[in-house]
N, C-alpha and C positions, 0 to 999 in steps of 0.2 A: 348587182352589177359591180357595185365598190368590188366585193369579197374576189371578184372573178379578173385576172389577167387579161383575160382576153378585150377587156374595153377601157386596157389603159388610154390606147390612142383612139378612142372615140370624143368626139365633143358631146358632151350629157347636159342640158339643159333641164332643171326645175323652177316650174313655174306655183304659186301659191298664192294666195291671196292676199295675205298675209302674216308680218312673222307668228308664230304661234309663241305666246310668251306665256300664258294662263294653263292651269289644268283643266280642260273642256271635258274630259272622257275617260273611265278606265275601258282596258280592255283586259279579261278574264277567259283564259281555255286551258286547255290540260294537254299534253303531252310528254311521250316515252323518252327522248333523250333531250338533251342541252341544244335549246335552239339558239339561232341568232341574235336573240335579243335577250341570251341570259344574263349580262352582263349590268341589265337593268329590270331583272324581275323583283318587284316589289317584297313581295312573302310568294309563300307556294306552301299547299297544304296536301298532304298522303290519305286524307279523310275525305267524306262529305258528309253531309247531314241531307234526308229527303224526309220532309215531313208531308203528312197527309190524313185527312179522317180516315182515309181505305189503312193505308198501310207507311208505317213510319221507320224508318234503320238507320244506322250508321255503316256507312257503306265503303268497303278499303278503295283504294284506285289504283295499288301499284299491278303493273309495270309504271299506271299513268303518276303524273304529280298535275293537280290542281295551279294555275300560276295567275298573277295581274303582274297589271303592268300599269303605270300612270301615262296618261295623255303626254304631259308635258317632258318627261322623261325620256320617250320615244321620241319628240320631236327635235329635243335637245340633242339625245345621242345621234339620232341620223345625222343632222347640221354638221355635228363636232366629226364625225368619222367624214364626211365628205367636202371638208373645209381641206383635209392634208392629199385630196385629187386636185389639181389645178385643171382639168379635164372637166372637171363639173361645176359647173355657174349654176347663182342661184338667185332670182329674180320673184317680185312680189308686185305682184298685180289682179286687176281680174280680169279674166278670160272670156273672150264675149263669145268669141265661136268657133270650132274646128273643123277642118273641113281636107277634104283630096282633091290636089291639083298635079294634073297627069300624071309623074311616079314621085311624088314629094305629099310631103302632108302638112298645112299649114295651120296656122296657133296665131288669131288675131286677138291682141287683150287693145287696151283702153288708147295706147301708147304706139304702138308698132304691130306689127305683122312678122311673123318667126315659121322659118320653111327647115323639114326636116326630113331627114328617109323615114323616120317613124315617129307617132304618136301616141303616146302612154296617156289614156285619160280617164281618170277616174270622175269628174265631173257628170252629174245629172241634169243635162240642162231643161229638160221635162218631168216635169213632176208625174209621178208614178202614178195611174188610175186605172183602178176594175171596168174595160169597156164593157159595159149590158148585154153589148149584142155578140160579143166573144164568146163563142162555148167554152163551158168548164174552164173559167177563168176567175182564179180567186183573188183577195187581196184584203190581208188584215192587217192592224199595224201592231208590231211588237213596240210600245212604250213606256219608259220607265224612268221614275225620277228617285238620285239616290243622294243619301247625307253620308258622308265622314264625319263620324262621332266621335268623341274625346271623353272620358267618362272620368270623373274623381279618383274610381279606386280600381282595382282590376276589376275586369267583369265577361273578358272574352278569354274562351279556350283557342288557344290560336293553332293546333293541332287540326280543328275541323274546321271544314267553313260549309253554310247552309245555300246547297244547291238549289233548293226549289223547298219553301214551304205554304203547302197550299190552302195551312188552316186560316185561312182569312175569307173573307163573300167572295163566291163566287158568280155572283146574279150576274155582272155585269159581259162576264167572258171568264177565260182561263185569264186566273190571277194569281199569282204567288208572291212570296217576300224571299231576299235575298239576301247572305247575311256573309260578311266577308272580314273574319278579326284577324287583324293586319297586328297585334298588339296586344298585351293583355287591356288594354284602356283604350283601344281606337279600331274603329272598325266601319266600313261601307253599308250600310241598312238602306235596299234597292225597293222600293214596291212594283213591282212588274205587269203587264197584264197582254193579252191576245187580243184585240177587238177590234172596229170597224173603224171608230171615233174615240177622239184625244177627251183628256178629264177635264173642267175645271180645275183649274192650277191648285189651289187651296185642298183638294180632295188627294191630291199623292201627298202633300203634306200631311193632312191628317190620318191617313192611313200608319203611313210611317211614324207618323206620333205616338199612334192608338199600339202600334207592334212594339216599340221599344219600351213602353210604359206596361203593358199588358203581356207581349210572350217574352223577353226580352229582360224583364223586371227592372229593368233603372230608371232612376228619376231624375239624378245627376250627373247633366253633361252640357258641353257645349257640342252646337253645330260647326265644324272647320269649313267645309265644305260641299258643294249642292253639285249635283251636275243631272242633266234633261235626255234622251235621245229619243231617237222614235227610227225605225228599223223596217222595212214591209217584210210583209211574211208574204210570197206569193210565187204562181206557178207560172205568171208571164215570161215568157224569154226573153232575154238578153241577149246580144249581140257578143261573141267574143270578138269580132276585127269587121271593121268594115273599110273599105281598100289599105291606105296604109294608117288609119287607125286603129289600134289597139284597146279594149276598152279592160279596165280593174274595179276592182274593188266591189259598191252596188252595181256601178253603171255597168258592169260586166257579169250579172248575175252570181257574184258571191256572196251572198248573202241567202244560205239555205231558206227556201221556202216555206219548210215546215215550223220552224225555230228561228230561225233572225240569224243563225251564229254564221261569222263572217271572217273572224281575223286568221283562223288558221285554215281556212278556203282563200283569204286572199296569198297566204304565203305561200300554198301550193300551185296556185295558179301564177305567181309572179318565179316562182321558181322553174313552171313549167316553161315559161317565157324564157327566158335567161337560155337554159337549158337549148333550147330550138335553135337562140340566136347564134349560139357557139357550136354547135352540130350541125344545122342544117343556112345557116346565114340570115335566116327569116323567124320572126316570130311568131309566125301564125299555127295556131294549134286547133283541133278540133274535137268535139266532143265525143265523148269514149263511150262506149255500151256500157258503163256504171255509172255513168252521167246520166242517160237519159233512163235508167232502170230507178235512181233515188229522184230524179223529177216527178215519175210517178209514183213513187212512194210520199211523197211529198204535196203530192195533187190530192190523194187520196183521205190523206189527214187533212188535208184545207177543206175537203168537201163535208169532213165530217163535222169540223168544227166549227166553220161557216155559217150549214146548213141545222147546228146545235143537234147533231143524232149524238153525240156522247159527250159529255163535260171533258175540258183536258187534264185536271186534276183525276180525276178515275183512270183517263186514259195512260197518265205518266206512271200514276201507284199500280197499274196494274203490270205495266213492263218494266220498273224497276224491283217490282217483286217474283216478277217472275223471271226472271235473265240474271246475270252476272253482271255489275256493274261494269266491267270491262266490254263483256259482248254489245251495251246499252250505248258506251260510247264510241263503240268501232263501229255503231250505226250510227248514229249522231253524226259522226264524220265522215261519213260513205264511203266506209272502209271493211266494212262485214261482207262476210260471203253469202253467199246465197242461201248456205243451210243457216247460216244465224238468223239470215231476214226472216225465213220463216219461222225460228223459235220465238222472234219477237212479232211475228203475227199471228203466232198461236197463244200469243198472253192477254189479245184483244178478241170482244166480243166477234166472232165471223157475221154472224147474222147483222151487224152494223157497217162493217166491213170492208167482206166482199160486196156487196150492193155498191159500196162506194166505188172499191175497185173497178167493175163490172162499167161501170158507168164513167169513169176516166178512159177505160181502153175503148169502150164503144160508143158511150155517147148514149 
């Protein structure tokens, strides 16, 4: 909205909890040109690394570039760019509840009551749960706890960064390490995993311990930095608008089902927003026939790994070995055509599958 003319004379209210002053989160995705937020891309990498017992490469990405971004970075620059709108107030509180009253949409925090043509809300005020009695309804959590490392001497190629290595146990779910050198002596070391239930806290620690000492080879470093998230992976719907609220980010189902990845689904989807308001005067957008085509592509994979008919370490080594890393992440992003989709379901078992498939469309 900043970027856009068209809402100088709007009054833009942001509401937050609080100031964000810590780095709580990286955010990591890849994309073809200079997006909005180049201005604070950490490093960016032209490689990746896919490690696997199936199948292991170093894989290019261009058109794409690999990019992070720091938590606190992002939250600094949005403030600082929208400190020079006098149009935009910006308020910290919590928010107890949102609601629609006749053509206005109100925002009650702890303090007052705030009435608006529209409500942007990213908030969850229910916690996400697998109902039992829901058909074909999934729900795992993608959670991951990662260190920023500082090491005495070089130790990282900062050329590549390790997209998914799955040589670690698998018993528990799909699990991989994630490995991001920011530096030749500093670098993000993620342990990741796909399951139902969160770890004992000491067990992503020692995982991450066990990777940098054992695939990783260093002995000497300091921890800077820790950061926790936990992400659902699932094929419940989400609400995009309900009368004049608006919903982002999870609470607007951006957050692919299959994979967790969310930041450049919410940029699309907030771009779509914007887009509507200045076209058509309203933000309300609706889902496209390639939305609800990767839902069940999406459904499909949660049934399968769910229900454990194929590990997802076999299932990733087998479609990054057989696809183009390019065509791998124009699915990833629900941006592959139809003949791609099927080259990337022809890298997977059919016989595990389709049954999945078969059983998403009919039940």
């Amino acid at each position: 909205m900043i970027r856009e003319p068209f809402f100088k004379d709007k009054r833009i209210l942001v509401i937050d909890q609080s100031i964000k002053q810590t780095n709580d989160r990286t955010w990591c995705f890849w994309e073809k040109q200079t997006g909005i937020f180049e201005p604070i891309v950490l490093h960016q990498w032209e490689k990746i690394n896919f490690f696997s017992n199936q199948f292991s490469a170093t894989l290019p990405l261009s058109p794409y570039q690999y990019k992070m971004i720091r938590g606190i970075d992002l939250y600094t620059y949005v403030r600082t760019e929208a400190e020079k709108h006098p149009n935009i107030e910006w308020r910290y509180g919590k928010v107890n509840s949102i609601r629609n009253k006749e053509n206005k949409a109100l925002v009650e925090t702890e303090v007052t009551v705030f009435t608006a043509d529209y409500v942007f809300n990213s908030i969850l005020f229910d916690k996400i749960e697998a109902s039992s009695s829901a058909k074909g309804q999934y729900l795992l959590l993608q959670h991951f706890k990662g260190w920023v490392i500082e090491t005495k001497k070089p130790s990282f190629d900062t050329t590549k960064a390790t997209f998914m290595d799955f040589r670690v146990a698998q018993n528990m779910g799909t699990t991989f390490m994630y490995m991001m050198p920011i530096s030749s002596t500093r670098a993000l070391v993620e342990y990741t995993l796909f399951t139902k239930e969160l770890l004992p806290e000491d067990t992503y620690d020692e995982a991450i311990r066990n990777y940098i000492a054992d695939t990783l080879k260093v002995s000497d470093y300091t921890k800077e930095h820790t950061e926790f998230g936990v992400i659902p992976m699932t094929n419940q719907h989400f609400p995009l608008q309900d009368g004049r609220i608006i919903y982002l980010g999870i609470a607007g189902g951006q957050a692919k089902g299959s994979s967790g990845y969310a930041f450049q689904f919410i940029q699309k989807r907030t771009a779509e927003i914007v887009a509507s308001l200045i076209t058509k005067g309203d933000p309300f957008t609706e889902r496209s026939w390639n939305d609800k085509k990767f839902h069940l592509y999406d459904s499909v994979l949660l049934n399968v790994l769910t229900n454990r008919k194929m590990s997802g370490d076999q299932i990733f080594a087998r479609i990054f070995k057989k696809n183009p890393t390019q065509r791998v992440l124009r699915f990833l992003d629900n941006e592959s055509t139809l003949w791609e989709d099927l080259q990337i379901m022809q890298s997977v078992p059919i016989g595990i599958f389709l049954p999945a498939a078969m059983h998403e469309l009919i039940g």
